[in-house]
Every structure is written in C-alpha cells, then in structure tokens.
C-alpha positions in Angstrom: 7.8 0.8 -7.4 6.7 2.0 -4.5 4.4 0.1 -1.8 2.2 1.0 0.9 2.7 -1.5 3.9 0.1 -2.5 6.4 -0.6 -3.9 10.3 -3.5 -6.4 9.7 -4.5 -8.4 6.2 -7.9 -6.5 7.1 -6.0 -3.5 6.3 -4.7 -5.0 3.4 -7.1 -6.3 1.4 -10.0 -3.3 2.2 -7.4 -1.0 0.7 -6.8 -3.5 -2.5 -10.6 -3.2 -2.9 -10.6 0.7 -2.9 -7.4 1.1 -4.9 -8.4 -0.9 -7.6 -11.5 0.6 -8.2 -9.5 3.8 -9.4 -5.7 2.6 -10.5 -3.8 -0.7 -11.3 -2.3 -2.2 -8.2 -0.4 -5.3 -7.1 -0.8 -6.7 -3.9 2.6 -8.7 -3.1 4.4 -10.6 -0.2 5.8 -7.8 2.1 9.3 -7.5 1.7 11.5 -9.1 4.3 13.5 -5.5 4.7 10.3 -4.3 6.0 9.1 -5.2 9.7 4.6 -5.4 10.3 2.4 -7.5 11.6 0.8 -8.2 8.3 2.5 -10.1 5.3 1.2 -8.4 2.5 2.0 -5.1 0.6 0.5 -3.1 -2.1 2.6 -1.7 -5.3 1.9 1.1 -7.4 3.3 3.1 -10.1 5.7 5.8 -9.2 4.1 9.4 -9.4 0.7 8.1 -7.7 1.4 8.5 -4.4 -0.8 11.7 -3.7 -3.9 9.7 -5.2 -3.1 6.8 -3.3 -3.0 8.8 -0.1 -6.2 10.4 -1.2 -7.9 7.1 -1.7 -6.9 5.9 1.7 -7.9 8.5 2.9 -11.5 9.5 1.2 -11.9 5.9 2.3 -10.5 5.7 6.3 -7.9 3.0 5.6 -5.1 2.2 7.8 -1.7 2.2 6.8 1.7 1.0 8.5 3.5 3.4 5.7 4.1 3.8 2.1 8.0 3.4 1.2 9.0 4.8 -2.2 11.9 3.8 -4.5 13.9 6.6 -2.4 13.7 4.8 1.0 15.4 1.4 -0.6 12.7 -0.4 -1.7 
C-alpha cells in the first residue's frame, strides 16, 4: 500500500481529517526505512494516489512525500 509521509504530527493528523472525509485511510507508525521529523504515516489503497494528491491539495496540506509499492515500501 502506498503511504504519504509527513514533517510535523500537525501535518499528519489535519490530512487524516481531510482524507477520511472522502476514502478509507490508515494512519500507521512511519516506517523505519523512511527518514522525517514526524512518526506517523498515512496508508491508502493502490490506484488513489491522484485523489489523494487532489485532497491535499484542494485542502493546502503539507506533505514530506507519498512512497508507493514501486519505491520499496
């Protein structure tokens, strides 16, 4: 699954809030392969990536990046 990685738990939990209002999401401990200042990450289901950038966007949310199956997660 692929999951979008943040800087602050700010970040992290504002984006939660918007996600959920539109798909099913799983916020999770950030992996340790992963390097941020903030220890949380958000899964989602393959294929949703456009609508999760969209939501992040519509809404002004930060993101570190969003690593997909493809980059070894």
């Amino acid at each position: 699954m692929p999951i979008i990685v943040f800087n602050s738990t700010h970040h992290a939990l504002a984006a939660e809030k918007a996600l959920e209002e539109e798909m099913e999401i799983d916020i999770v401990p950030l992996p340790a392969k992963y390097q941020a200042d903030c220890g949380l990450a958000i899964e989602f289901d393959s294929g949703e990536t456009d609508l999760v950038r969209k939501i992040l966007s519509r809404n002004t949310l930060e993101y570190k990046d969003i690593y997909t199956p493809d980059d070894g997660c």
